[in-house]
N, C-alpha and C positions, 0 to 999 in steps of 0.2 A: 601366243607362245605355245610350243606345244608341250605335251605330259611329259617327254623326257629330257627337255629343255629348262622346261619347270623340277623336273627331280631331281636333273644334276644339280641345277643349282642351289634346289636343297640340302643336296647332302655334303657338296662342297662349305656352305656355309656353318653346316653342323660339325664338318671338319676344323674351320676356321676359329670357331668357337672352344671345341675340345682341344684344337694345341696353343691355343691361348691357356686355357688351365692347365696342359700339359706342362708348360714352360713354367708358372708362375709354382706346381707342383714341385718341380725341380730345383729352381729359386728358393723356395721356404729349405729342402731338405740339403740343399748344398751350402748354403747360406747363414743357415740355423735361423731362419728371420721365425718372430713368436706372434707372426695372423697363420690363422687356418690362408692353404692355398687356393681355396675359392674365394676368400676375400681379394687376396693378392688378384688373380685374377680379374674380377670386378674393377680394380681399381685399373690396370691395366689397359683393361677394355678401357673403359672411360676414358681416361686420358689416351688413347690414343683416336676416342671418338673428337673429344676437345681442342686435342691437336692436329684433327682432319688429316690424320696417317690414315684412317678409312672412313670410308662413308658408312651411313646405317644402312643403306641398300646392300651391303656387301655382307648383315646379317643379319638382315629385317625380317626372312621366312624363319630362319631355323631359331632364333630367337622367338619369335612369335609362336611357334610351337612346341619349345621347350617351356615358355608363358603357360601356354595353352592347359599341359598338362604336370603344372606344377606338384599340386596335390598327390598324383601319382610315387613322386618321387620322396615324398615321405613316409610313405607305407611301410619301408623298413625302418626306418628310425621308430617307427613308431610301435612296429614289431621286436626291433630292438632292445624295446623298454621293458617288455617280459622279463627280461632275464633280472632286471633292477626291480623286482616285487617287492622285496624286503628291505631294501632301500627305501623307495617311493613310501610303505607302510611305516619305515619311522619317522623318517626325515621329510615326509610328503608335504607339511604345512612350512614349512622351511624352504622347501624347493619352489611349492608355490609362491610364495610371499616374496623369492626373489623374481623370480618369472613374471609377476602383475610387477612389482618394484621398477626392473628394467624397460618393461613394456612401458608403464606413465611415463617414465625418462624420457626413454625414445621420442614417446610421440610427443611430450615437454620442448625437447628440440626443436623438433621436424618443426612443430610448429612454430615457436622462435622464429625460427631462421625460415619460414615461410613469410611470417610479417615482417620479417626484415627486408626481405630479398624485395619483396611483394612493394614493400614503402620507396626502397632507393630504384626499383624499376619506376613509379610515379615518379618521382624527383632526380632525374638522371643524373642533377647536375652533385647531388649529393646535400648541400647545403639546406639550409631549413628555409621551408615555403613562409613567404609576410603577406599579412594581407595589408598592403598601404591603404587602403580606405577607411582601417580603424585603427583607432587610436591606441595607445600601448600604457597602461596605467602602472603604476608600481606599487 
């Protein structure tokens, strides 16, 4: 394929991506819906991955390196926080304590619903596995 074959359809992709957030933007503010509109987005994308209205080839580049350069994109958040000094200096062991709080949550979850997902993918049928070759004592 060649380099400008390959850049269109990079940047078409980065389009595809940004008016998905575009839409889901406008959504939350016309709507009054109370997710930030990058979640709404996210969810969006997903289900319309899940519902095969696209394929991930249709945004597997510009995905993969908006991936890529994740960390970049927080450099202002994080520049951000300057202005919150005196905040962070009162309320800083507060802020943290919710921050690790949420963070074990999360991964409290994730992980859950990993063994879940993980157990009824072994057992497709859903029901609970027997071993008939042993005996069942009460």
């Amino acid at each position: 394929m060649s380099f400008v074959k390959n850049a269109f359809l990079f940047i078409i992709q980065l389009v595809f991506i940004w008016a998905i957030y575009a839409c889901s933007k406008y959504a939350v503010e016309t709507f009054h819906i109370p997710i930030p509109s990058s979640v709404l987005g996210m969810v969006i994308l997903y289900v319309m991955l899940v519902c095969k209205i696209i394929q991930v080839k249709f945004i597997e580049k510009g995905a993969a390196f908006l991936n890529k350069h994740l960390g970049f994109f927080f450099v202002p958040i994080a520049v951000g926080l300057m202005n919150y000094g005196g905040l962070i200096k009162t309320n800083g062991w507060q802020l943290l304590l919710m921050i690790a709080g949420s963070t074990i949550i999360g991964l409290a979850i994730s992980a859950a619903a990993t063994q879940y997902l993980t157990k009824k993918e072994r057992n497709p049928t859903g029901g609970e596995k027997t071993n008939h070759g042993q005996s069942h004592s009460a």
